[in-house]
C-alpha positions in Angstrom: 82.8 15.6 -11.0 81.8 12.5 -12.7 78.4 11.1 -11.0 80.2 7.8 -9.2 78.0 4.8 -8.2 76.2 5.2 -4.9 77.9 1.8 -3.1 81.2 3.3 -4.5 80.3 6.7 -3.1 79.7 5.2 0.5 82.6 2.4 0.5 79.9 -0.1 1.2 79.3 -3.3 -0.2 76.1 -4.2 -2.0 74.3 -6.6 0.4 75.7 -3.8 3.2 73.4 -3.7 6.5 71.3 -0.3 7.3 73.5 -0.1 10.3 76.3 -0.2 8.2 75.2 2.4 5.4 74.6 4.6 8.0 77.8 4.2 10.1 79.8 4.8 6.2 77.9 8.0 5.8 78.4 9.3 9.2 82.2 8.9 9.2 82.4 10.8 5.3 79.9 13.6 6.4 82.0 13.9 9.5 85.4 14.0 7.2 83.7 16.4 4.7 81.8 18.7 6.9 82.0 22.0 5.7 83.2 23.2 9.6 86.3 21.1 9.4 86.8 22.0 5.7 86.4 26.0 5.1 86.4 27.3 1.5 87.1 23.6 0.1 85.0 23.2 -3.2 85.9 18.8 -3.1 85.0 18.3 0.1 81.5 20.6 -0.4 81.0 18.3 -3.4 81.7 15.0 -1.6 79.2 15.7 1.6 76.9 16.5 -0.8 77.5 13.5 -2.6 77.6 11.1 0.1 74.3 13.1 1.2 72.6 12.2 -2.0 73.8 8.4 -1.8 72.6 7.8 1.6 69.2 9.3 0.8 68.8 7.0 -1.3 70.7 3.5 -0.1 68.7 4.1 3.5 65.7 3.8 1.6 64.1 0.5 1.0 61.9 1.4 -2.1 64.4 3.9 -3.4 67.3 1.2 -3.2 65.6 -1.7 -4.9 64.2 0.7 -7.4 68.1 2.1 -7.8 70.0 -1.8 -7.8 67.3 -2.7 -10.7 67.5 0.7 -12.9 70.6 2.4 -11.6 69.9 6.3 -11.7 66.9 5.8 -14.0 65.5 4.0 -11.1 65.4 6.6 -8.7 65.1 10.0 -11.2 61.8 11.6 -9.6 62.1 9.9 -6.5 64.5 12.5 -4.9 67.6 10.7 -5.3 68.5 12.4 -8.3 66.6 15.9 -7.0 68.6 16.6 -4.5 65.9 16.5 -2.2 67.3 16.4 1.0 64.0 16.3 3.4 63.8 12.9 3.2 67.0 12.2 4.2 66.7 14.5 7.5 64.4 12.1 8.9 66.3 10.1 11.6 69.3 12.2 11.6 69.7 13.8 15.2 70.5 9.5 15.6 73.2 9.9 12.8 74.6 13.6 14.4 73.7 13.3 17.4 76.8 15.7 17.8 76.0 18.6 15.5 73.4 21.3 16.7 71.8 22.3 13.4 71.9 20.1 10.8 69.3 21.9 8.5 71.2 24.9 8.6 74.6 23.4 7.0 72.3 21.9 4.6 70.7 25.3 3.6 74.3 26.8 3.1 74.8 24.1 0.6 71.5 24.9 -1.3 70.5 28.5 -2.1 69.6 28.5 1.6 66.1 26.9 1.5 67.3 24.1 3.9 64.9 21.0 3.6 62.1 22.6 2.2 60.4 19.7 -0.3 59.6 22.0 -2.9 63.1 22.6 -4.0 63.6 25.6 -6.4 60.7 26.8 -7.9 57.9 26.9 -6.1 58.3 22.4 -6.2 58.9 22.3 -10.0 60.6 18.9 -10.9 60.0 16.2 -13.1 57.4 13.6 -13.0 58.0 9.8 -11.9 59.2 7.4 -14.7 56.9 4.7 -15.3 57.3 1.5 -16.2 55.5 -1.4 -18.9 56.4 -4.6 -19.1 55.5 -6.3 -22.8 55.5 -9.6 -24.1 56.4 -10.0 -27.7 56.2 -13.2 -30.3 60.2 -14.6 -30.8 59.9 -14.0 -34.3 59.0 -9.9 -33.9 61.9 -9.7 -31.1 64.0 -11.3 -34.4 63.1 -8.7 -37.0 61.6 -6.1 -35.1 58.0 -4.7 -35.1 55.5 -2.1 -33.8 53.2 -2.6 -30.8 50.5 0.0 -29.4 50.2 0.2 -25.4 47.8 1.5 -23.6 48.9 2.6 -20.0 47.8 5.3 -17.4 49.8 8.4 -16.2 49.4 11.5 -14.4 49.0 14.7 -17.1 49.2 17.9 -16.0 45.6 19.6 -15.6 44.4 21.4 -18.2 42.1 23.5 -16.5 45.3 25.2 -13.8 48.0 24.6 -16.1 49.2 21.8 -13.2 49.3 24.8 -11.1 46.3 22.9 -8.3 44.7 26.5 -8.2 40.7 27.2 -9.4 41.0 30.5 -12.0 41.4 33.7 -10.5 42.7 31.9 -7.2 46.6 32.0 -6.5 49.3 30.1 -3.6 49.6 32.3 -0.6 52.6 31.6 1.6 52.1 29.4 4.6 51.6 31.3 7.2 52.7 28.1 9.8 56.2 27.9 8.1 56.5 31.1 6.5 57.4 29.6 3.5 60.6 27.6 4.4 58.7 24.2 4.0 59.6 23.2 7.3 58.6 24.2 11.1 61.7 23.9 14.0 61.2 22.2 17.2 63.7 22.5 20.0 65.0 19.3 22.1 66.9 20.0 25.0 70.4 22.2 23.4 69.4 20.5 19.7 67.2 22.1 17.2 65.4 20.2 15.1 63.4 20.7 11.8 60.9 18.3 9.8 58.9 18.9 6.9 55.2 21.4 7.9 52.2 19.7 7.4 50.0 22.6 6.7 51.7 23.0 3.3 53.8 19.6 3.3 57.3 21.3 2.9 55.9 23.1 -0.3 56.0 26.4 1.6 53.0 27.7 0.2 49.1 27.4 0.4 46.6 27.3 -2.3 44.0 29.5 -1.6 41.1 27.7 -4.1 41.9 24.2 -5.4 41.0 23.7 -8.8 37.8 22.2 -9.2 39.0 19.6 -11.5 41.9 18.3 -10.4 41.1 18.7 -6.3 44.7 21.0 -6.1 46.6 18.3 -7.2 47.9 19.9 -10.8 47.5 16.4 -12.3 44.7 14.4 -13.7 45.1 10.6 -14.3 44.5 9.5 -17.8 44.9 6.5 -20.3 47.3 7.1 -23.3 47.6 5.0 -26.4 51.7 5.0 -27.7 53.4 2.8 -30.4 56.4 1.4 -29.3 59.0 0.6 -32.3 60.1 -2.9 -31.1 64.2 -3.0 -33.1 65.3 -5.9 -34.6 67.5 -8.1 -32.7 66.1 -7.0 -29.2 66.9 -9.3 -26.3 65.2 -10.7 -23.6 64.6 -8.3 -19.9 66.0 -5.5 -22.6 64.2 -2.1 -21.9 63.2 0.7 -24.2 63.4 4.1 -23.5 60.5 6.5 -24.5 61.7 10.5 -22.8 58.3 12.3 -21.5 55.9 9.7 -21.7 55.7 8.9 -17.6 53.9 11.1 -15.3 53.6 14.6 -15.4 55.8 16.8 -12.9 54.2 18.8 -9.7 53.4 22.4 -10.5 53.6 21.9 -14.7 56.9 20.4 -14.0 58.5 18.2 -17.1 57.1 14.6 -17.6 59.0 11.7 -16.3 59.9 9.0 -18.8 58.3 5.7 -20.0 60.8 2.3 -19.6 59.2 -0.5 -22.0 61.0 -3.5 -20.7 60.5 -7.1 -23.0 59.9 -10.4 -22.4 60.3 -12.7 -25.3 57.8 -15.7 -25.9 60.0 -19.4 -26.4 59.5 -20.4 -30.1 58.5 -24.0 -30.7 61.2 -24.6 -32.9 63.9 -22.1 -33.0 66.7 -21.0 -30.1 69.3 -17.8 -30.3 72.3 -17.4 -29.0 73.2 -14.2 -30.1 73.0 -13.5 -33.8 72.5 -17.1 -34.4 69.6 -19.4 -34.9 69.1 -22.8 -34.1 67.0 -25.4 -34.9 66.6 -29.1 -35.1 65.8 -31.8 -38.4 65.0 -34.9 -38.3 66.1 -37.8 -41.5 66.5 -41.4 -42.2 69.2 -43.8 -41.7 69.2 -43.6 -45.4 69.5 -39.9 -45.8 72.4 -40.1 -43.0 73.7 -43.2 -44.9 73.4 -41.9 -48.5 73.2 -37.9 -48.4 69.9 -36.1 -49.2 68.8 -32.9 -49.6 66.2 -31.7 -47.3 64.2 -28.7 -47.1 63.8 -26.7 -44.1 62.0 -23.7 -43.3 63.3 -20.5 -41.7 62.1 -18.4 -39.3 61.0 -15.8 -41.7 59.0 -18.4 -43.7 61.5 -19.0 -46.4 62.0 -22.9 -47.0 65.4 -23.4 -48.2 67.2 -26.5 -49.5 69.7 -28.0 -47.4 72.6 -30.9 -48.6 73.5 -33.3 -46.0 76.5 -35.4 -46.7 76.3 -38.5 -47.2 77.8 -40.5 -44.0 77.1 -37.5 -41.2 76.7 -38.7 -37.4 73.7 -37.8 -35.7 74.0 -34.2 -33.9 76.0 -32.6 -36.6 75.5 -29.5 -36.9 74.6 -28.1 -40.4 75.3 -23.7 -41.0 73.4 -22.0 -43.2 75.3 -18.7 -44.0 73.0 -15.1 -43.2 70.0 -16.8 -42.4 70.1 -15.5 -38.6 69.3 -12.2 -36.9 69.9 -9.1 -38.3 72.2 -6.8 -37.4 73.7 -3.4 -38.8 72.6 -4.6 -42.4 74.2 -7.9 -42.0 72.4 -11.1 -40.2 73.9 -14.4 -38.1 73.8 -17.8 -39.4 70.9 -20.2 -38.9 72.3 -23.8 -37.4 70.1 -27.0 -38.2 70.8 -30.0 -35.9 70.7 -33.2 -38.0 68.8 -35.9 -35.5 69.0 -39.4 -37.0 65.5 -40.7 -36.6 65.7 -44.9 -36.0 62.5 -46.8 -36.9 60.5 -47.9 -34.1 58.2 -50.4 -36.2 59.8 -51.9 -39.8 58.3 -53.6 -42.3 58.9 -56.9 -43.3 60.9 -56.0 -46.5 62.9 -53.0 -44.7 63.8 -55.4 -42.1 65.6 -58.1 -45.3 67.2 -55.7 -46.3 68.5 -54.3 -43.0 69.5 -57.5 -42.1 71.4 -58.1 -45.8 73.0 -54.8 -44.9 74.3 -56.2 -41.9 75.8 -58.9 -43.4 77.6 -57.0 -45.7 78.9 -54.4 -43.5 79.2 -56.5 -40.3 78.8 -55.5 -37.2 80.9 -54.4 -33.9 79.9 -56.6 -31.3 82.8 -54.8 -29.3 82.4 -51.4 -29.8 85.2 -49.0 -28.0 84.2 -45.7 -26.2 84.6 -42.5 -28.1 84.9 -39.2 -26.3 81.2 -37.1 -26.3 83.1 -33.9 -28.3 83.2 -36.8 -31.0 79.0 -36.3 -31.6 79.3 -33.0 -32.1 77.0 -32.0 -29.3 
């Protein structure tokens, strides 16, 4: 089955209430319980699949992490481990009819119930991480290479991420017995939640390592370059697989997201695979035609004809002079702003007068649409 969106999964909306999460989930774990459906493979799948949704919609950091990054977002969080502890907290509130929660749960998987660890002995992957970089507008253009230096969690050498000192070992817990979890009873209901001897791991080490403290990771600076491709936009994000923090127990690193923030340039805009930019001329050049030259982003200067007669605002296009893109490039657009002189001299002002005899002048002029400046 298809891994559907987690709003979709719940038949909730977005901006949807805790209150009304929780009443969605309760009415599809009631329709797909596996009591009221025996030996049905769909409905197994959709319980645990609305399971996995609500674990992570009734979760405040997991949700904002998940409606930033979709499933990225919450991979090592327990959304995507199908680690269903978490979402056992609160939920004699949700089934306040059903006697033993846990125990339909550890039918569904490999009968471990809640127990954090999950399958082997807690092996999972690490947390992604996340660096945000800010790049010059002409690199996110043509691409480049930029070294980041960032901290993670690696596993420790010295236990092979195992959190145990040499010649040491895990024990089972002898408060759980190595379920990861310790059962209470209230009233007819029986309730489990997570042991804190071993913190739902089900086992105790003996001797933590001496370098590490038992934790199996060790923090550490890393040095990475990141290929920046050509043509990357604005808030994009680059993936880089096993570069985020190291998984519990020697389990397999998370990954890094490199998400990009684009400085303005102080001359050029995009849209797309096109460049703009603005020139400035004379009345004369408008008047007459010229050619100009202009200078490109990648530090070409290139010579540009401007007709003789063009309005101020026309827009000029200079063919493959844009961003590139699968071994072609956009066009660059130059904006043709006719410059009026603020102070003239006494011979430019003859002859601007002469001019104005000749031509004559509209003393009445009539409105033309804006479309007509080609804004």
């Amino acid at each position: 089955m298809a891994k559907r969106d987690y709003y979709e999964v719940l038949g909730v909306q977005k901006n949807a209430s805790k209150d009304d999460i929780k009443k969605a989930y309760r009415k599809l774990a009631i329709q797909y319980h596996p009591d009221k459906n025996p030996g049905n493979k769909e409905a197994e799948e959709r319980f645990k699949e609305a399971t996995e949704a609500y674990e992570v919609l009734a979760d405040d950091q997991k949700k904002a992490a998940y409606d930033q990054f979709g499933f990225a977002g919450v991979e090592g969080m327990g959304g995507s481990q199908k680690d269903y502890s978490q979402v056992f907290r609160g939920f004699e509130d949700i089934f306040g009819d059903f006697s033993n929660i846990s125990d339909i749960f550890g039918s569904f998987f490999g009968g471990r119930g809640f127990r954090g660890g999950g399958g082997q002995e807690g092996v999972r992957q690490g947390a992604n991480l996340r660096y945000d970089i800010e790049i010059p507008f002409k690199d996110a253009v043509f691409g480049t290479k930029v070294e980041i230096q960032y901290s993670k969690n690696e596993s420790c050498p010295a236990c092979k991420g195992s959190g145990a000192d040499n010649g040491s070992g895990r024990k089972t817990c002898p408060t759980c017995q190595g379920s990861g979890q310790v059962r209470h009873s209230q009233g007819f209901f029986s309730v489990a939640s997570t042991c804190h001897a071993c913190g739902g791991e089900g086992y105790i080490i003996e001797r933590p390592c001496r370098e590490c403290g038992g934790s199996g990771t060790q923090k550490k600076r890393q040095k990475i370059m990141v290929t920046i491709p050509a043509g990357v936009e604005n808030g994009k994000r680059i993936v880089i697989p096993r570069q985020g923090d190291a998984g519990p127990n020697g389990g397999p690193a998370g990954d890094l997201y490199v998400f990009i923030r684009i400085k303005p340039h102080e001359y050029f805009e995009r849209q797309g695979l096109d460049l703009y930019c603005a020139a400035p001329i004379s009345v004369s050049q408008a008047a007459l035609g010229a050619d100009i030259h202009v200078p490109t982003l990648d530090g070409k200067t290139i010579k540009v004809k401007v007709p003789a007669g063009i309005q101020s605002g026309r827009m000029l296009r200079i063919r493959d002079e844009g961003v590139p893109s699968g071994g072609g490039r956009g066009n660059l657009y130059i904006k043709l702003i006719v410059r009026i002189p603020e102070k003239l001299s006494r011979r430019g002002r003859e002859l601007l007068e002469e001019l104005a005899k000749v031509e004559g002048q509209n003393d009445s002029p009539k409105p033309i649409p804006l479309s007509a400046l080609g804004e």
